[in-house]
Every structure is written in C-alpha cells, then in structure tokens.
TIRO-2110 file (N, C-alpha, C; in Angstrom, 1 decimal):
// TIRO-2110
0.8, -1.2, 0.0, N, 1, A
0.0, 0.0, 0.0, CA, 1, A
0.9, 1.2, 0.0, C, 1, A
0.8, 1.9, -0.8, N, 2, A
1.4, 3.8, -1.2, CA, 2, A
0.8, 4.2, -0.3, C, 2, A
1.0, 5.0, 1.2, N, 3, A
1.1, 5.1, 1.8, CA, 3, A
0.5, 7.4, 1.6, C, 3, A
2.0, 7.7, 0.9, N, 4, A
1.8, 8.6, 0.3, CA, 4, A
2.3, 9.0, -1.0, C, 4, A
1.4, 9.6, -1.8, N, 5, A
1.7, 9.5, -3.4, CA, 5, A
1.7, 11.1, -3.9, C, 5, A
3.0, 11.2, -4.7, N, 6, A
3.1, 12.4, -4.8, CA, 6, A
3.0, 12.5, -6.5, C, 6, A
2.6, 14.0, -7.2, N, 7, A
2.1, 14.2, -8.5, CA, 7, A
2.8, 15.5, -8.5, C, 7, A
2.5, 16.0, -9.5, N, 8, A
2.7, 17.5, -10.1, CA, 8, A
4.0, 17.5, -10.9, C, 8, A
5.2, 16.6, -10.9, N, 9, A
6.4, 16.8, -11.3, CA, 9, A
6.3, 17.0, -12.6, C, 9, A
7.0, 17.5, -13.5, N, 10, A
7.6, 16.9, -14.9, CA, 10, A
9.0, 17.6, -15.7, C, 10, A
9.1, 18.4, -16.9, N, 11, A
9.9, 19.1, -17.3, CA, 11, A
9.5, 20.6, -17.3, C, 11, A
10.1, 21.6, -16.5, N, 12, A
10.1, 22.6, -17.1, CA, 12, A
11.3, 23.6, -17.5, C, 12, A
10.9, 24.9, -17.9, N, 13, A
12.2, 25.4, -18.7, CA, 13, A
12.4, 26.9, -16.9, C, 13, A
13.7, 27.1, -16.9, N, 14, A
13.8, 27.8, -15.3, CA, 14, A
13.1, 29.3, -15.9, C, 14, A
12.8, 29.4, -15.0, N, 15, A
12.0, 30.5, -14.4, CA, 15, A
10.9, 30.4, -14.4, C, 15, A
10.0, 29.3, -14.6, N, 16, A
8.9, 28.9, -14.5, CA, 16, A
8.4, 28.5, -13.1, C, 16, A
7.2, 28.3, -13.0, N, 17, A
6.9, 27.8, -11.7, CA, 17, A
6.4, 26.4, -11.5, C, 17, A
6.2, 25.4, -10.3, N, 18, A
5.2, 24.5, -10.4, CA, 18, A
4.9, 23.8, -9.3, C, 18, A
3.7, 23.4, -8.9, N, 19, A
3.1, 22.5, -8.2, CA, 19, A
3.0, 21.4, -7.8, C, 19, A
3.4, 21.0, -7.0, N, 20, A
3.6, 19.5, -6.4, CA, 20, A
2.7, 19.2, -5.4, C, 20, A
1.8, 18.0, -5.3, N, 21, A
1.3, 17.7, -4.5, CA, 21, A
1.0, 16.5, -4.0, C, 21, A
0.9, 16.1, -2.6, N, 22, A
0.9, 15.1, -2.1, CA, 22, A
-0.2, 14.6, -1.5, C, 22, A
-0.8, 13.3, -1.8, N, 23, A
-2.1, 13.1, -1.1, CA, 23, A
-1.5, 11.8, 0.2, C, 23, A
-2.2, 11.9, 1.1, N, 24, A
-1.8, 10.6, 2.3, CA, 24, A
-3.0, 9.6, 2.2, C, 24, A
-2.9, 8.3, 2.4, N, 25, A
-4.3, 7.2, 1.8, CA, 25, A
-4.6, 7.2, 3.3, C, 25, A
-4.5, 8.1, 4.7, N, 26, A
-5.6, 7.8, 5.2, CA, 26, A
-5.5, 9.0, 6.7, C, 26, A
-6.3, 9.4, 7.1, N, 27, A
-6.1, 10.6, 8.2, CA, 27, A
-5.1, 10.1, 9.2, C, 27, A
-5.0, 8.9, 9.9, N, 28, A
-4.1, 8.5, 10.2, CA, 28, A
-2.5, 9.2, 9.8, C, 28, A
-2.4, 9.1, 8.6, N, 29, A
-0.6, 9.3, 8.4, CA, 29, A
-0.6, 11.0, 8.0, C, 29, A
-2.1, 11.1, 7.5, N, 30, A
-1.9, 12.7, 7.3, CA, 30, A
-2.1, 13.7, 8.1, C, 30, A
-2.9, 13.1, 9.7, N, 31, A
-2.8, 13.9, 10.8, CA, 31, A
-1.2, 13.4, 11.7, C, 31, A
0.1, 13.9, 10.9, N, 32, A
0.7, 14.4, 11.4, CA, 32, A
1.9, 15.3, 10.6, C, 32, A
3.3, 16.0, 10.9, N, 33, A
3.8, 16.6, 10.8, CA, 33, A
4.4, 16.3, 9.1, C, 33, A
4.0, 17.1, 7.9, N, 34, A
4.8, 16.8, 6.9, CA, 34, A
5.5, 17.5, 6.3, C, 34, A
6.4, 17.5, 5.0, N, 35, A
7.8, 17.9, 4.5, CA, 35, A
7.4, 16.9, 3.3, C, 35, A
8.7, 17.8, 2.8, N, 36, A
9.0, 17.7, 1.3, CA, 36, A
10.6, 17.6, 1.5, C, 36, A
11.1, 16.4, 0.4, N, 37, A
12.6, 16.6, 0.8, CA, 37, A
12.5, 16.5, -0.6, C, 37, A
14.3, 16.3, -1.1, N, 38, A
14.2, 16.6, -2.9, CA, 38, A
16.0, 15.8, -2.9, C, 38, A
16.4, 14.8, -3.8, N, 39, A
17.2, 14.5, -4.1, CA, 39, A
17.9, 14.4, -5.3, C, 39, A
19.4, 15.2, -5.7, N, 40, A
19.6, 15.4, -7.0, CA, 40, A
20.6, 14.5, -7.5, C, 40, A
20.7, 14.0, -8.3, N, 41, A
21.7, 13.0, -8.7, CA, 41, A
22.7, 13.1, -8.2, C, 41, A
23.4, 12.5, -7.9, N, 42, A
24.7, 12.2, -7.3, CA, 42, A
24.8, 12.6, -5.8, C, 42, A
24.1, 13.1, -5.3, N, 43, A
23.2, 14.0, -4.0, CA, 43, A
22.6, 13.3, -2.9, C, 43, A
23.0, 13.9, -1.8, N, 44, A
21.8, 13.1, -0.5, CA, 44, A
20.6, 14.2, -0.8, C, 44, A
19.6, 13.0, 0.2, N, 45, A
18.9, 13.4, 0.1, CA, 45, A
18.7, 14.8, 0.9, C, 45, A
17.8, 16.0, 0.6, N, 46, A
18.1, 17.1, 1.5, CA, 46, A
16.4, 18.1, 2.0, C, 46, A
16.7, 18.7, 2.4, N, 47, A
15.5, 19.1, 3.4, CA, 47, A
14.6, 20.4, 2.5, C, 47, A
13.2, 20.5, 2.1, N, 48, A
13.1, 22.1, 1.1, CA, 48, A
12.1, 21.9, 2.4, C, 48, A
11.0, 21.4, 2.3, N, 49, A
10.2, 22.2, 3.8, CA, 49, A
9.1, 21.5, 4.3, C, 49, A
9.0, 22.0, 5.6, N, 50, A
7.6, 21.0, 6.5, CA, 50, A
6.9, 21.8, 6.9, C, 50, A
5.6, 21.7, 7.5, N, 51, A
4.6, 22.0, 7.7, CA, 51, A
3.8, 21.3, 8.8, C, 51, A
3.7, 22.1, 10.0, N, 52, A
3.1, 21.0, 11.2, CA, 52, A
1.8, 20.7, 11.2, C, 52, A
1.1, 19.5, 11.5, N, 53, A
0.1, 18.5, 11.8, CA, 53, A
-1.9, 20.0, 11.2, C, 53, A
-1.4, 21.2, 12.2, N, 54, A
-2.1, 21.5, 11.9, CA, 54, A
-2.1, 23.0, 10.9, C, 54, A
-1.0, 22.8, 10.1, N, 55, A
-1.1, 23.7, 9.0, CA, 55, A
-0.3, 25.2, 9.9, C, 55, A
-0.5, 25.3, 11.5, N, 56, A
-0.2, 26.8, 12.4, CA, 56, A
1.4, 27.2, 12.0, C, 56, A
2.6, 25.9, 11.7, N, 57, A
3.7, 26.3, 11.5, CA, 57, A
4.1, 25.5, 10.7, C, 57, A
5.4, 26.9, 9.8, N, 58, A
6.3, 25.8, 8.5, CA, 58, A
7.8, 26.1, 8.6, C, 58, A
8.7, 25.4, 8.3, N, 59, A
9.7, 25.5, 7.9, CA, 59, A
10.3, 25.6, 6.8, C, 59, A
11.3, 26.3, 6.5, N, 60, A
12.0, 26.4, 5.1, CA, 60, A
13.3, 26.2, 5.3, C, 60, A
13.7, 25.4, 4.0, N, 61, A
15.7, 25.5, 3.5, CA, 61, A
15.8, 26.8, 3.5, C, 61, A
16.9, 27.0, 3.9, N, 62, A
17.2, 28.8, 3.9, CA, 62, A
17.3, 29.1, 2.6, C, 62, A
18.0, 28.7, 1.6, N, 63, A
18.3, 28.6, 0.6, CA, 63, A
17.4, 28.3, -0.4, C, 63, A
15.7, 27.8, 0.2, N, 64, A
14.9, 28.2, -1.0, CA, 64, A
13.7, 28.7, -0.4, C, 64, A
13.5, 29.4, 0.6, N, 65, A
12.6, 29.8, 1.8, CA, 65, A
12.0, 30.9, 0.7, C, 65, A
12.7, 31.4, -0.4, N, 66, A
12.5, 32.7, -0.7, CA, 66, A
11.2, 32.2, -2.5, C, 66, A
11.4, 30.9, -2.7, N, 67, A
10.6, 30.4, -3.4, CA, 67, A
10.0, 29.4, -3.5, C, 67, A
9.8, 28.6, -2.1, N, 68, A
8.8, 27.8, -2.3, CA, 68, A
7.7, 28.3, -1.2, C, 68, A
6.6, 27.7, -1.0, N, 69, A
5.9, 27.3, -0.1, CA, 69, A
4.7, 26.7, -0.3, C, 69, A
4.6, 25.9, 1.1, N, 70, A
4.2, 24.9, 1.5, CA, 70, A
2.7, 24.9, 2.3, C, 70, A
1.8, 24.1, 1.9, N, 71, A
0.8, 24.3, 2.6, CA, 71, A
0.2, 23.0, 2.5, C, 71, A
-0.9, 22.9, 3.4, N, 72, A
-1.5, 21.8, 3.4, CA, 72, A
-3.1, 22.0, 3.4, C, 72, A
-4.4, 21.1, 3.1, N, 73, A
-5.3, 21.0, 3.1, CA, 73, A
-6.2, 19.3, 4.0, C, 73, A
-6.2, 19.9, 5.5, N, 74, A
-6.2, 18.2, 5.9, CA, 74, A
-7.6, 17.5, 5.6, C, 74, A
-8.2, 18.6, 5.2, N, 75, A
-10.1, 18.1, 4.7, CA, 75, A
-9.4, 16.9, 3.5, C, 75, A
-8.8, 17.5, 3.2, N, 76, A
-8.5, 16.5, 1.5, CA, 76, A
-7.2, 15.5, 2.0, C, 76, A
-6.5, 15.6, 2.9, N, 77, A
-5.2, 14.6, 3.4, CA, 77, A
-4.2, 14.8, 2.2, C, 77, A
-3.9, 16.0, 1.9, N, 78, A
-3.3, 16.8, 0.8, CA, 78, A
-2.3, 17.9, 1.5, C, 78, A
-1.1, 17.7, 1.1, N, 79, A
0.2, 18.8, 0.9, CA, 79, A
0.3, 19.1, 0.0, C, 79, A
0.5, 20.4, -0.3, N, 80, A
1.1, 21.1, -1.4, CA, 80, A
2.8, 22.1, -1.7, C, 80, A
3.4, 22.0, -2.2, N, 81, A
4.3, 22.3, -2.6, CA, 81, A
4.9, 23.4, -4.0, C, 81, A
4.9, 24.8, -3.9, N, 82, A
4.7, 25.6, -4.9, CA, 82, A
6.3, 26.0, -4.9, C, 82, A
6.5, 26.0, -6.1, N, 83, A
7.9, 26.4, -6.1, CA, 83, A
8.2, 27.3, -7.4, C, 83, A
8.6, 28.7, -7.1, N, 84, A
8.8, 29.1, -8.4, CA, 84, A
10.2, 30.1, -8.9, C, 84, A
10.3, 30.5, -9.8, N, 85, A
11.6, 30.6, -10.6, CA, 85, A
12.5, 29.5, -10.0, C, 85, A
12.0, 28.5, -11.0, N, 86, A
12.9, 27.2, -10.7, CA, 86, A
14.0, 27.5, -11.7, C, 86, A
14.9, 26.9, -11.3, N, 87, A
16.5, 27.4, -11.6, CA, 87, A
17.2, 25.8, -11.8, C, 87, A
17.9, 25.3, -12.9, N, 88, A
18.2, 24.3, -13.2, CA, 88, A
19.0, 23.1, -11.9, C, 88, A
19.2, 24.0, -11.4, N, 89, A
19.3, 23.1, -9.8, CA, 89, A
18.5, 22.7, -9.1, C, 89, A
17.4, 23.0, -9.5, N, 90, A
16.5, 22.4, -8.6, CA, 90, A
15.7, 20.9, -9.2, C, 90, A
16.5, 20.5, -10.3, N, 91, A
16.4, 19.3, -10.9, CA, 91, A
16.4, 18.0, -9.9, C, 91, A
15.2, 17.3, -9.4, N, 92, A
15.8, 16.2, -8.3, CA, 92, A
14.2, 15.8, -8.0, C, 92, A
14.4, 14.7, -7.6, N, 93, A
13.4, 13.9, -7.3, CA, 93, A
12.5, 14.4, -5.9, C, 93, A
11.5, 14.9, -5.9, N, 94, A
11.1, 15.5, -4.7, CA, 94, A
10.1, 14.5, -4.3, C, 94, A
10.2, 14.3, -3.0, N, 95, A
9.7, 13.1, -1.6, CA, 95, A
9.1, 13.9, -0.8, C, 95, A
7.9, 13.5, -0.4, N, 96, A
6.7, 13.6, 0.4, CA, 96, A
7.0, 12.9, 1.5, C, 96, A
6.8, 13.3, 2.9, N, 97, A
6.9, 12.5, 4.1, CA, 97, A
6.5, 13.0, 5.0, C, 97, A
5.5, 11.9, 6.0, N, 98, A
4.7, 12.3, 7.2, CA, 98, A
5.6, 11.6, 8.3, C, 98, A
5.7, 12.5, 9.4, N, 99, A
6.1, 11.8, 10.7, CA, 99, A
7.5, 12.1, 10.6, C, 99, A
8.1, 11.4, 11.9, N, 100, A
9.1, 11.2, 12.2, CA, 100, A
10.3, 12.4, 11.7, C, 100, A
10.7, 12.3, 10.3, N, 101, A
11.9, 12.8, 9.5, CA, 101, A
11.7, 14.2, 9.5, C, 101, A
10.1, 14.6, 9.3, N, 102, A
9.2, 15.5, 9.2, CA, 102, A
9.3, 16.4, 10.5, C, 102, A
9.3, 15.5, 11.4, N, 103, A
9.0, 16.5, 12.9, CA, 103, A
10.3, 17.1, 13.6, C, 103, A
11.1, 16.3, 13.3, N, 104, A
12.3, 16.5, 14.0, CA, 104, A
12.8, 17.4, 12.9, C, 104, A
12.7, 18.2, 11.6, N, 105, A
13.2, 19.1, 11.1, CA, 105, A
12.6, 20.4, 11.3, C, 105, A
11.1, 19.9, 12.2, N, 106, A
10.2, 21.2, 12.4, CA, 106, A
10.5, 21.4, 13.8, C, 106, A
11.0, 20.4, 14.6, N, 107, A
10.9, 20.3, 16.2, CA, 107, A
12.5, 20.5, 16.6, C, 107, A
13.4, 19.6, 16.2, N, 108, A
14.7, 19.5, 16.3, CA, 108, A
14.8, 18.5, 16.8, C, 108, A
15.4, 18.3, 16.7, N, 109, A
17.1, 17.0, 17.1, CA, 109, A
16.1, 16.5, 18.5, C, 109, A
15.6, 17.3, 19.3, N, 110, A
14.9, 17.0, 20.8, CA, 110, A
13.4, 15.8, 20.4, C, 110, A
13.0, 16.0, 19.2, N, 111, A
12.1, 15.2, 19.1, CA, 111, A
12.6, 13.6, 19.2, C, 111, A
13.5, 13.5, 18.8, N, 112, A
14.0, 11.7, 18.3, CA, 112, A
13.4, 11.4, 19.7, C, 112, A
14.0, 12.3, 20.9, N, 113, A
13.9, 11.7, 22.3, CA, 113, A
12.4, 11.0, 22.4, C, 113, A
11.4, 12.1, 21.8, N, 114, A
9.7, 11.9, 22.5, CA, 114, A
9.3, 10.5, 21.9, C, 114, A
10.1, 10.8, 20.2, N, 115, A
9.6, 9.3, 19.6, CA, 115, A
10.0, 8.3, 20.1, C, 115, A
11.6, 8.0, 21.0, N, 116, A
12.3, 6.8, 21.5, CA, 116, A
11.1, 6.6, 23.0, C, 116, A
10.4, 7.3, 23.1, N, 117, A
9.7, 7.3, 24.6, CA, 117, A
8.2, 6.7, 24.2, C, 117, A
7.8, 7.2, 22.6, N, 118, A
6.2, 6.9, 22.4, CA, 118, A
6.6, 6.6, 20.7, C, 118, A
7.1, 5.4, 20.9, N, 119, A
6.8, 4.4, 19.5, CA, 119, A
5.7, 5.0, 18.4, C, 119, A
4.7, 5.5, 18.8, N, 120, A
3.8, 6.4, 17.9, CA, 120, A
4.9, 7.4, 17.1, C, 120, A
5.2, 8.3, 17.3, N, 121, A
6.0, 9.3, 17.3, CA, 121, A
6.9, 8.7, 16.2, C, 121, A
7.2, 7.9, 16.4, N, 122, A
8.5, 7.1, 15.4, CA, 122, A
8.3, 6.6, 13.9, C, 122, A
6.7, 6.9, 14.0, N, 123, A
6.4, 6.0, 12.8, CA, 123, A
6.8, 7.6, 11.6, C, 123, A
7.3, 6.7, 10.6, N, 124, A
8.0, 7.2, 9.0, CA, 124, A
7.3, 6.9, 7.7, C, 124, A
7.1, 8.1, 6.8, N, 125, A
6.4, 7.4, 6.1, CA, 125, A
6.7, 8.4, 4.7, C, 125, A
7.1, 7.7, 3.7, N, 126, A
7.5, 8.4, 2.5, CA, 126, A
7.3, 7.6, 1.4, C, 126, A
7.1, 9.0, 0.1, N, 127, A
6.4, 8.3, -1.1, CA, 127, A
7.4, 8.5, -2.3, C, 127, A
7.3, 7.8, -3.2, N, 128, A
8.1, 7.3, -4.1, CA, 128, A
8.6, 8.5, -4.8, C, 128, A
8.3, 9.5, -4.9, N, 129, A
8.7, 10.4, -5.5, CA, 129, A
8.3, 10.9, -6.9, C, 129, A
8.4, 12.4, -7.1, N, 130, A
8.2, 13.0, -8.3, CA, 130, A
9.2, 13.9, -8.9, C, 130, A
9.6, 13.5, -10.2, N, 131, A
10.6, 13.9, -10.6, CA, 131, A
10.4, 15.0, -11.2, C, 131, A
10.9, 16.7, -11.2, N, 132, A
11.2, 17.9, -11.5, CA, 132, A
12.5, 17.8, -12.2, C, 132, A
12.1, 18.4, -13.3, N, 133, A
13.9, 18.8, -14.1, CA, 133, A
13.5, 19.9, -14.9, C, 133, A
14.4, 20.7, -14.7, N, 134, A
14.4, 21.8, -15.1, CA, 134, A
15.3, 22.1, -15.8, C, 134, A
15.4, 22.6, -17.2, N, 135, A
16.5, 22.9, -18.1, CA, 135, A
15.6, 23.5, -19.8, C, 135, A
16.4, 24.0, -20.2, N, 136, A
16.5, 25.3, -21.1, CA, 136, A
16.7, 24.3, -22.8, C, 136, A
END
C-alpha cells in the first residue's frame, strides 16, 4: 500500500513555476507533521520544507525559503508544494513525508527523544517520489 503519493512533477524550462502535490491514503498518516525533501543525482537526500500536523507552522531550506511554499489542506489529506523561478538546480526527485523525519526538522534533534519514549511518534512514512527537471 502507497502510503503517500506524490504528483505535479515533470519538465520545465527555469524560471517557470510548479506544483507539487501530495495526497496521504488515510487521516491516520496525514494527521501528522509533513515535508517535502528533494534528491539530486549524485546527492543526498536534502530538506526544502515542513509543515506542522495542523497547517499553524512551517519551515524552510534557507536557501529556497524565498521560493517555495508549503501548505496543506487536511479536509483532502493533501500537501502542497509551490515552487517558483525554478533554476536548473533544482532538478531532483522531490519526496513527500509524514512523521518522524518530518517532525524533527520542524521540532529539532529534541524530538527523536519523545519518539524513543512513544513508539507512535516514530512512525515514518514516504512516497516514491516525483521527478522535477528543469532545463533550457
């Protein structure tokens, strides 16, 4: 079971904009803390931004804080992801994730502790990804 499935990706040319979106298959994995992470070839995987459980707070890469953002819609178990003047770097596989990876980039490093204490907390959950490439 896909868990969480992400859409919007494809080719565009930079300076354009685009839409990413994530649906979760069930309120369970979508009532909690989610993110978007993005991996570019030859690249770890790396952090563009989260959004807490109830939409009140988000976080940004400093480095693209100035063009994306992030929202969610929990009536639909839907994240969204707007990203614009995309710039040929930003070519990479963008991942969708609830929980865990998600909280501790919104909460810090102090969260691992709550999840090693409440096994709920721990649970991880990421979707296969959508591929963005951007070039001219």
């Amino acid at each position: 079971q896909e868990h969480l499935v992400e859409s919007g990706g494809g080719s565009v040319q930079p300076g354009e904009s685009l839409k990413l979106s994530c649906t979760a298959s069930s309120r369970t994995i979508a009532d909690r803390v989610m993110g978007w992470f993005r991996q570019s070839p030859g690249k770890e995987r790396e952090f563009v931004a989260v959004i807490a459980a109830d939409g009140s707070r988000s976080k940004y890469a400093a480095l693209l804080e100035n063009r994306v953002t992030i929202s969610r819609d929990n009536t639909k178990n839907t994240m969204t992801l707007q990203i614009k003047n995309l710039e040929p770097g930003d070519t990479a596989v963008y991942s969708c994730n609830a929980g865990l990876r998600s909280a501790t980039e919104l909460f810090g490093p102090a969260f691992q502790s709550i999840a090693q204490q409440d096994s709920s907390y721990a649970l991880d959950y990421w979707g296969k990804g959508t591929l963005v490439t951007v070039s001219s």
